[in-house]
N, C-alpha and C positions, 0 to 999 in steps of 0.2 A: 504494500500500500504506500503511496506517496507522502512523503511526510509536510507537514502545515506548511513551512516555509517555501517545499519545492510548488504547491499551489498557489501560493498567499502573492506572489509575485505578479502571474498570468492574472489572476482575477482581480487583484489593485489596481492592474493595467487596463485592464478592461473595463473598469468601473469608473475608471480616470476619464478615458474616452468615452465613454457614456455622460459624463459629468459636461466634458466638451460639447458634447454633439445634442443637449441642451441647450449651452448658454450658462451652464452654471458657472463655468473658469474658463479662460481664454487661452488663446495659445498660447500668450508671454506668460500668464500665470502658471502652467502647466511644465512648466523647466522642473526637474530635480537638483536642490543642491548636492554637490559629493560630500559635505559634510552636515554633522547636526547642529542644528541652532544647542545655544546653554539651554534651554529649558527642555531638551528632550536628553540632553549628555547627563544633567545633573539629577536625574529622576534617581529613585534609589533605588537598592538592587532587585529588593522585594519588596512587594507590598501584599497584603492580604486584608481583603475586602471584610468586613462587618456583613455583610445579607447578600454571599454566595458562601454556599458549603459542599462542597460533594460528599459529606454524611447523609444518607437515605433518610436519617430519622430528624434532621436536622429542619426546624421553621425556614433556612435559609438555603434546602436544597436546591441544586440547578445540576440538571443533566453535564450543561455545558461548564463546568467548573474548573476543569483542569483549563480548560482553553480562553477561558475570562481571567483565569491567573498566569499562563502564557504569556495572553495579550499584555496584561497588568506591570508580568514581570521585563518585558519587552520596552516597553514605554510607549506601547502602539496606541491601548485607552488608558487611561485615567481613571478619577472619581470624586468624589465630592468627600472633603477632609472636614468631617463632624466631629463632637467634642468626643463622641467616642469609637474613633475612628475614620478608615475612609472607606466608604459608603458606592458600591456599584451602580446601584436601582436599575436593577435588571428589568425590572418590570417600563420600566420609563420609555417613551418613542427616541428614536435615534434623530435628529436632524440633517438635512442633506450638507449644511456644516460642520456637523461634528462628523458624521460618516467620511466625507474629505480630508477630515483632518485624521482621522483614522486610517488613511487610503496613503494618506501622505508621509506620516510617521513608520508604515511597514513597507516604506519604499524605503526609508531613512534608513531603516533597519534593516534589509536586503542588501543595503548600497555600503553599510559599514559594520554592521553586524558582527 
């Protein structure tokens, strides 16, 4: 089976061009830098979300949990840093801004990885 990353590439790319072929980012906007901005370099090494669990028996189970902690531990998403913790809200819609910037970060991280 192919492993996240050898997909995560094809499908950013594709998703980018989909992004274009709206109107949502333009071709000048659409450049990769070869390096990370500080705010995606200085992320920490780990993070672990408050309301995702891959415990079964857990209020905060999610199927997808190893792969939101992937992303998390990558710097690909983020999450909202509450007083008792940082917080995924999985449940929450995606925005076609933060999905780009999701799209943008695992190119970052492809490209320097």
């Amino acid at each position: 089976m192919p492993s996240f990353m050898s997909l995560a590439r094809p499908v950013a790319l594709a998703c980018a061009g989909a992004l274009l072929a709206t109107g949502a980012a333009t071709a000048a906007s659409a450049g990769v830098p070869t390096t990370a901005p500080a705010s995606v370099a200085a992320l920490p090494a780990q993070i672990e979300s408050i309301d995702v669990s891959a415990d079964a028996s857990s209020p905060h189970f999610s199927e997808h949990a190893e792969a939101i902690d992937l992303a998390q531990d990558l710097g690909i998403v983020r999450g909202w840093t509450t007083p008792a913790g940082v917080a995924f809200r999985p449940e929450d819609l995606a925005r076609r801004d933060a999905v780009g910037a999701f799209l943008y970060r695992a190119e970052l991280y492809a490209l320097n990885g």
